[in-house]
MINU-11582 format. One record per residue (C-alpha): x, y, z; residue in one letter. Coordinates in steps of 0.25 Angstrom, whole numbers. Layout:
R     xx     yy     zz  rest
R      X      Y      Z     A
...
This chain:
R     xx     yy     zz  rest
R     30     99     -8     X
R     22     87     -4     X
R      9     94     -4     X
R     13    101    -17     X
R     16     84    -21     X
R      2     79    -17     X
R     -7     88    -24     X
R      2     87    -35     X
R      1     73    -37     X
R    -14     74    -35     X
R    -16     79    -49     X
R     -2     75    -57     X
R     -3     69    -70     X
R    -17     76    -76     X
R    -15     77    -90     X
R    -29     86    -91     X
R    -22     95    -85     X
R    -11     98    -95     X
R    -10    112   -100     X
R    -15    117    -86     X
R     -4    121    -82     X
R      6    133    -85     X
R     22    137    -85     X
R     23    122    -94     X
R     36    125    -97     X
R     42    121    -84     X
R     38    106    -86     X
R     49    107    -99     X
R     63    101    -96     X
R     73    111   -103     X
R     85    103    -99     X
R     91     93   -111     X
R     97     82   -100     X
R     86     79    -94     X
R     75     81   -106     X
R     85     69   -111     X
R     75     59   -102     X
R     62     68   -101     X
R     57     69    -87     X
R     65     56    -82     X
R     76     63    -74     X
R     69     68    -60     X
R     78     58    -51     X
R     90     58    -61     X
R     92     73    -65     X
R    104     82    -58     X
R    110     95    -63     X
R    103    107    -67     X
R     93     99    -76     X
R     86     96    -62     X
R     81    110    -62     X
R     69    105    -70     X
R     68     90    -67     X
R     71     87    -54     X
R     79    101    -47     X
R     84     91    -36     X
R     94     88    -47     X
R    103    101    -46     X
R    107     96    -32     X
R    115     86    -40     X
R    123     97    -46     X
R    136     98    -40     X
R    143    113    -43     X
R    135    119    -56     X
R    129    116    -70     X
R    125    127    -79     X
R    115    120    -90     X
R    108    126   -103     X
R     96    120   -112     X
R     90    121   -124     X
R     78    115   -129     X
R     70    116   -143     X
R     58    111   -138     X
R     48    104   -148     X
R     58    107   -158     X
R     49    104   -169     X
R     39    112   -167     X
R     45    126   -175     X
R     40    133   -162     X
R     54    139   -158     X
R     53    133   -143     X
R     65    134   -136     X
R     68    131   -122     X
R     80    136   -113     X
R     86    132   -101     X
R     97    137    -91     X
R    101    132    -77     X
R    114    134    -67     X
R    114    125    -55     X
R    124    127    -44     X
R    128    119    -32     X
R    130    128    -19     X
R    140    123    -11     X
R    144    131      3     X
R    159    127      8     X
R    160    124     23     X
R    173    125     29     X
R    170    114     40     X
R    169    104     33     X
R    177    110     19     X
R    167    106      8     X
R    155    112      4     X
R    142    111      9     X
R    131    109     -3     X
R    121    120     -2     X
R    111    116    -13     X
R    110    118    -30     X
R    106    131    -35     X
R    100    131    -50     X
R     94    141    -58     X
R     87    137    -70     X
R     80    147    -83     X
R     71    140    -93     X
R     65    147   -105     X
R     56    143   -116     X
R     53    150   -128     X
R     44    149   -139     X
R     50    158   -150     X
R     46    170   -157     X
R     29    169   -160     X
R     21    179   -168     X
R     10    188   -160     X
R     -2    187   -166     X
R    -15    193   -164     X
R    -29    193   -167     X
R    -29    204   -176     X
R    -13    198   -182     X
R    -16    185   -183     X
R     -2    181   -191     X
R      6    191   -182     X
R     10    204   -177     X
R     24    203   -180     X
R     27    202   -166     X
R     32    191   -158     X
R     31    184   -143     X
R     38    174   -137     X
R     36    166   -126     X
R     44    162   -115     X
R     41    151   -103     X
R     55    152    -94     X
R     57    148    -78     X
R     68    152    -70     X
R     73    143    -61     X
R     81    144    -46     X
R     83    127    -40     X
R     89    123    -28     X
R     94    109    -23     X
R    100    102    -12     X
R    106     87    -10     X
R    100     84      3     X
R    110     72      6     X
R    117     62     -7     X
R    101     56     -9     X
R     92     69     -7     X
R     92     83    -18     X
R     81     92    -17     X
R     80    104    -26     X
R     69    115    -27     X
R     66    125    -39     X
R     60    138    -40     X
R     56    142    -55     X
R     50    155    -60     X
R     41    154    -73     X
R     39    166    -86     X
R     29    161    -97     X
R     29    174   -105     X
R     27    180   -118     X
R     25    195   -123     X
R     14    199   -113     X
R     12    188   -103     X
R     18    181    -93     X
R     18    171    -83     X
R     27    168    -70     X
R     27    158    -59     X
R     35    150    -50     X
R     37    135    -51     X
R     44    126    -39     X
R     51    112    -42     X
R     57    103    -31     X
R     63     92    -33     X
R     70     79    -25     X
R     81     67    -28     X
R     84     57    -21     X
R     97     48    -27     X
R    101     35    -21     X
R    110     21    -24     X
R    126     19    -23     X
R    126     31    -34     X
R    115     40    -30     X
R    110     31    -44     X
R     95     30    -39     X
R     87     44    -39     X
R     75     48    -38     X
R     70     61    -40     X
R     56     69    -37     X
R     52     84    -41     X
R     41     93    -40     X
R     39    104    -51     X
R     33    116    -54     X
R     25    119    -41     X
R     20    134    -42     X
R      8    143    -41     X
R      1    144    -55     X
R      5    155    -65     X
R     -4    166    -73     X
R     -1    175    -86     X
R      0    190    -83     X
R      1    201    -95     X
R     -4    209   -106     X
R     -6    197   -112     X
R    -18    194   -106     X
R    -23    209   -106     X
R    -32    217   -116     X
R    -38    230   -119     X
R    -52    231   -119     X
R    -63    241   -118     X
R    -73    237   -108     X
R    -89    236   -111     X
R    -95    248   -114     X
R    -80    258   -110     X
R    -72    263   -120     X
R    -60    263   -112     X
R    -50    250   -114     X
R    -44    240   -101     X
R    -33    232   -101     X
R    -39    221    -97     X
R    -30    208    -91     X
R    -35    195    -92     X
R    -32    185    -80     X
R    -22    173    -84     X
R    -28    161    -79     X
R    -16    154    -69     X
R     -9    142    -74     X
R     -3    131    -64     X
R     10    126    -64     X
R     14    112    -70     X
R     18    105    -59     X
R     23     92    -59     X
R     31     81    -49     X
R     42     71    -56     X
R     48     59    -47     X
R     59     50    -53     X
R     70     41    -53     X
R     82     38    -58     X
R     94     26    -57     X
R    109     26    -63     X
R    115     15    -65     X
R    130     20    -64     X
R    143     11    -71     X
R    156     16    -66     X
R    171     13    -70     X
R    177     -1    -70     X
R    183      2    -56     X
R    170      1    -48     X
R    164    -12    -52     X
R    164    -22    -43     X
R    164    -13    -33     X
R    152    -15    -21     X
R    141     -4    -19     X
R    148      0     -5     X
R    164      3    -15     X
R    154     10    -24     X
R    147     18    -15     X
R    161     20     -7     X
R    166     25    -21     X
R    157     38    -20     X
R    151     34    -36     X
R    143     43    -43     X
R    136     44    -56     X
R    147     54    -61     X
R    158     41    -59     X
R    149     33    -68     X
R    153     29    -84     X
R    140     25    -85     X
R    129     28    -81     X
R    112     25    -85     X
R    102     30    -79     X
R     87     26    -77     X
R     77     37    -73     X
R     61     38    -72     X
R     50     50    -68     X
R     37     52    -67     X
R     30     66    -68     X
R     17     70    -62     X
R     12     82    -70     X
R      1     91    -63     X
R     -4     95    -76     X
R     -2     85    -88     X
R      2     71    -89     X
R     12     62    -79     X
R     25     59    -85     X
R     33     45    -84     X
R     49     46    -89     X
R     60     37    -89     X
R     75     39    -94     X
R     89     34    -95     X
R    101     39    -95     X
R    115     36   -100     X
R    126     43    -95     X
R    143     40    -97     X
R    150     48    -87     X
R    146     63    -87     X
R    148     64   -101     X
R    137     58   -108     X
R    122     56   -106     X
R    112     48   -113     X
R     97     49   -110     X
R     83     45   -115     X
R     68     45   -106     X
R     55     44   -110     X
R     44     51   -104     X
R     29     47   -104     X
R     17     55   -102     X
R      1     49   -103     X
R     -3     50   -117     X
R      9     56   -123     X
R      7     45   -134     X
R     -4     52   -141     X
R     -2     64   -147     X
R    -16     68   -147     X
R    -19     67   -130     X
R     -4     71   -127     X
R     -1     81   -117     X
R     17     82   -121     X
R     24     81   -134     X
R     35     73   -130     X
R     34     59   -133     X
R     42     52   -123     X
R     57     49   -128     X
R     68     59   -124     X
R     83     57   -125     X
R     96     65   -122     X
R    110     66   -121     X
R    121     74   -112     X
R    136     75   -113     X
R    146     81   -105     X
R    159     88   -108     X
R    169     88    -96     X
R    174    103    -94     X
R    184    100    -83     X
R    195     89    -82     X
R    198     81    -70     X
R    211     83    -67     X
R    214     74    -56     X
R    208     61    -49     X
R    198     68    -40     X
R    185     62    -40     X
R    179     74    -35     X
R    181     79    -49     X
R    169     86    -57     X
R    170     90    -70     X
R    162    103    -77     X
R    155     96    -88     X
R    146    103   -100     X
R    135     95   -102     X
R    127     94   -117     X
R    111     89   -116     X
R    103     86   -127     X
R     90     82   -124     X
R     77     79   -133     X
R     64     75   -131     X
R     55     68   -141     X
R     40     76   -144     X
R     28     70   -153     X
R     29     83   -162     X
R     39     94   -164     X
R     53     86   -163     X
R     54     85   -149     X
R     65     94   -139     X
R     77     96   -140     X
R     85    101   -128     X
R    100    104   -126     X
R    108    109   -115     X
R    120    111   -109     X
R    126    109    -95     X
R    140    111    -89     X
R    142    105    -75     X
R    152    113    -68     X
């Protein structure tokens, strides 16, 4: 992975080589919560929303989260594109009857994304204004993700993804790895950074009767198939570091307490009523422009979340040399609905909670994107 690093690094940030890559759609976040502050979340992301920005995050998930998206994206352009996304994510435990607790084997995630494009004409040469038949193209990924908590500071994750750009008569597959670390530190595990490498794979071609024909060759009457050779398209590789701080305020009971009480009180950011949070990442693209964020979030308990970044990429000011759309500004919001009381004074207690995300994300043209999803954390 280092060696995959340095050479990586070497040629990061080249925006004159935008458009030289191919499978583009796995640089698109499908997932509402964190599209709520753009690219900002690397360090600060946990849950199945990790799967794409940082897949250490699913270490975090202690039993399972099953989590649905959808996203209109460019809303405003009438051209009918629609984005889907569905992950499960599941916390393997093994009981060990020495010691009579379970033994943490690991997060397991499987993740689908597909994005359509709507229902387009086929036209030809000799039917210019149509055939009356229709095509329609789909770019999906299927995702398996693994992570494991090293210790209460270290999650690693890795991710296999197999790519499909296809429409009526050619296709395209190929396999794209992520790995991904956090680090989390302070009284509360409140300081976190967070490094991830994406998108590592061998480059992809087109095979298919699309790119055949029937021809008769010079001076022969009898007619070939003849294939033409897709060129090979690379994958858009990309490595994102960040970091992230809470700043957590608990109940009235806990003030004036030392760091050594609270420490000794076993706190968490679950025991917080408020709490806001700070976070930044920088992303190298091998082939387009480097991209800054920053967020913040608001969050009071489990059940509400406020959030807003801003994401900057070189010349995205000026329509005319800009290589993205989006503008910069992004917002969100989640709330959650407790499914389960707590029935007694356990502290151990962890309620199954449905989770409702709305994200959107501002665009110089065609009314930006719009994502919902929903999340219940069992």
């Amino acid at each position: 992975m280092g060696l995959f690093s340095a050479n990586f690094i070497s040629f990061a940030g080249n925006g004159d080589r935008s458009g030289q890559a191919g499978a583009q759609h796995l640089l698109i976040d499908p997932w509402a919560r964190t599209n709520g502050w753009g690219t900002a979340g690397v360090a600060e992301v946990r849950g199945l929303e990790s799967i794409f920005s940082n897949v250490a995050g699913i270490a975090f998930v202690n039993r399972t989260e099953v989590g649905i998206t959808r996203t209109q994206y460019l809303s405003g352009s009438g051209a009918g594109i629609s984005i889907n996304a569905f992950a499960v994510v599941q916390a393997l435990r093994k009981f060990d009857k020495n010691s009579k607790s379970y033994k943490n084997l690991g997060t397991l995630g499987i993740s689908v994304f597909n994005m359509g494009f709507g229902d387009i004409p086929v036209t030809t040469v000799d039917q210019p204004d149509g055939t009356s038949a229709i095509f329609s193209p789909r770019l999906n990924y299927i995702g398996l993700h693994y992570a494991y908590s090293f210790n209460q500071y270290i999650k690693g994750g890795i991710g296999i993804k197999v790519i499909n750009e296809s429409i009526s008569d050619l296709v395209s597959t190929g396999i794209a790895i992520d790995a991904g670390v956090q680090y989390v530190s302070g009284i509360f595990n409140n300081f976190k950074i967070g490094v991830t490498l994406k998108n590592l794979g061998m480059p992809t071609s087109y095979s298919g009767d699309g790119i055949a024909m029937r021809a008769n060759p010079i001076n022969s009457d009898v007619e070939l198939t003849l294939e033409t050779r897709s060129a090979e398209a690379v994958l858009p590789a990309c490595l994102v570091i960040g970091t992230s701080y809470d700043f957590l305020f608990f109940t009235d009971e806990y003030k004036g307490m030392s760091k050594d009480e609270l420490r000794d009180a076993d706190l968490t950011r679950k025991d917080a009523i408020h709490r806001l949070t700070f976070a930044g990442a920088f992303t190298a693209n091998a082939y387009s422009n480097d991209i800054f964020a920053i967020g913040v979030e608001y969050g009071f308990k489990q059940y509400a979340m406020f959030r807003a970044g801003y994401t900057y990429e070189s010349g995205q000011f000026d329509i005319a040399t800009s290589k993205t759309f989006y503008t910069g500004p992004s917002v969100g919001v989640t709330f959650g609905v407790p499914l389960s009381v707590k029935k007694d004074n356990s502290k151990d207690f962890t309620p199954t909670i449905l989770y409702i995300d709305y994200g959107y994300r501002f665009t110089n043209r065609w009314q930006g994107n719009h994502y919902v999803g929903l999340k219940i954390d069992l």
